[in-house]
C-alpha positions as CSV (number, residue, x, y, z in Angstrom):
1,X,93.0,-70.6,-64.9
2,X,94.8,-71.2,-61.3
3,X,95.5,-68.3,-58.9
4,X,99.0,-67.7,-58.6
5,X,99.4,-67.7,-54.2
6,X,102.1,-65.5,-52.9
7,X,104.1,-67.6,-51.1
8,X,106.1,-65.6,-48.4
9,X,109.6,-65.3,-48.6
10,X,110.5,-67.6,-45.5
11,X,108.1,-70.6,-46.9
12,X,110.1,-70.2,-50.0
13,X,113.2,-70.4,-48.0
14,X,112.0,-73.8,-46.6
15,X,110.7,-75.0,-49.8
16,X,114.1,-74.4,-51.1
17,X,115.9,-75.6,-48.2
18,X,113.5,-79.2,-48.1
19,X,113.9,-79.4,-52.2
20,X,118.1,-79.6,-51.7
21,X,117.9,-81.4,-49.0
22,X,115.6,-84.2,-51.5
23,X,118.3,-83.3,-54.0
24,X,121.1,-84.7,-51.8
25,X,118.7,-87.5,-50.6
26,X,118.1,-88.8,-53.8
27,X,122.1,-88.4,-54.9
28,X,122.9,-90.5,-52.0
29,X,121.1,-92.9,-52.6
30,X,122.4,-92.9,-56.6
31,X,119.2,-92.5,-57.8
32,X,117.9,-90.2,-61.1
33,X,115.5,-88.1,-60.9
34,X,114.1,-90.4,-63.4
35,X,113.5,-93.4,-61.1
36,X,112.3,-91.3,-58.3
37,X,109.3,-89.8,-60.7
38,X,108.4,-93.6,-61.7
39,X,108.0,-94.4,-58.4
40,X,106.5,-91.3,-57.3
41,X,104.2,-90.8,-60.7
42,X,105.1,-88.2,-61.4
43,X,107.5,-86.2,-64.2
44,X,111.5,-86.1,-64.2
45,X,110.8,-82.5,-64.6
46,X,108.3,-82.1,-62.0
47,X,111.1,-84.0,-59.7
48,X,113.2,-81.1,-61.0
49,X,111.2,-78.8,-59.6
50,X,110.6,-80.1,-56.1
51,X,114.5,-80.1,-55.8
52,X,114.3,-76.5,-56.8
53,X,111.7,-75.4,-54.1
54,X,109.3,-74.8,-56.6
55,X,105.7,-73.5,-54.6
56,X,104.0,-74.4,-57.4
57,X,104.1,-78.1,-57.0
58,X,101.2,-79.5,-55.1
59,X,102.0,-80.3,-52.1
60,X,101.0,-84.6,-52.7
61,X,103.5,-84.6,-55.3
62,X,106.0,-83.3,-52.5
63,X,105.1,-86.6,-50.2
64,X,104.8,-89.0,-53.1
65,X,109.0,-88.1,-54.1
66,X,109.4,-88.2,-50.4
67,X,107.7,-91.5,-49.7
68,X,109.7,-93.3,-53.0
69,X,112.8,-91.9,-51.2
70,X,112.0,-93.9,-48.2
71,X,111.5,-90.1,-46.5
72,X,108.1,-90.5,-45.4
73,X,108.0,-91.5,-41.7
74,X,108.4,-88.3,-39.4
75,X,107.9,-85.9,-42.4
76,X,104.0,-84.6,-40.9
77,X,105.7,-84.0,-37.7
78,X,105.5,-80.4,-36.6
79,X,107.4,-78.4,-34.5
80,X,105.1,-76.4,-32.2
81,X,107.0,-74.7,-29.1
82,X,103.8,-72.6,-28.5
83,X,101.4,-74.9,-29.0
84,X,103.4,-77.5,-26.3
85,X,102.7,-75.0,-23.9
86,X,98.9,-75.1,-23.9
87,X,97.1,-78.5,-22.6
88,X,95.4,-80.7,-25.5
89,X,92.5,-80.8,-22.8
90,X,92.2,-77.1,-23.2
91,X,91.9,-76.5,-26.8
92,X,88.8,-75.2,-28.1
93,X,86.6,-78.2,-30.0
94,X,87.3,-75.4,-32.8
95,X,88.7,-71.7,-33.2
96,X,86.1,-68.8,-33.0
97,X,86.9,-65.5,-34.0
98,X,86.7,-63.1,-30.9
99,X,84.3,-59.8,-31.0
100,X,85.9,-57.0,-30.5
């Protein structure tokens, strides 16, 4: 049996937020949930799901909807203000855990 993960509360926020805005994707484009789980094999229900924010849905199943929306390019973009700030030539090859 799977491990339920707690998902915290502002992921679930985006989750929700990301599953309307496929919602209103997919309604502007006239399509039914139907069509969009053929073409993403997947369920109507499972479609249902991912427009509900649901955590539970792997996170494939999320690209696969998006990609039969025509979503797909841009989507693995992330936002990183932080991470602008430091040089690619100085990351670390890979993080270390400091003693201390």
């Amino acid at each position: 049996m799977a491990t339920a993960i707690k998902v915290p509360r502002a992921a679930r926020k985006e989750l929700m937020t990301l599953g309307e805005n496929i919602r209103v994707a997919r309604l502007r484009r006239r399509l039914t949930a139907e069509i969009i789980a053929q073409r993403a094999g997947t369920t109507r229900q499972t479609v249902a799901k991912i427009e509900q924010g649901d955590p539970s849905v792997k996170i494939g199943t999320y690209v696969a909807v998006l990609q039969a929306l025509g979503l797909i390019k841009g989507w693995g973009n992330i936002d990183d203000p932080v991470g602008d700030q430091i040089s690619l030539d100085d990351l670390p090859k890979r993080a270390r855990l400091k003693n201390g």
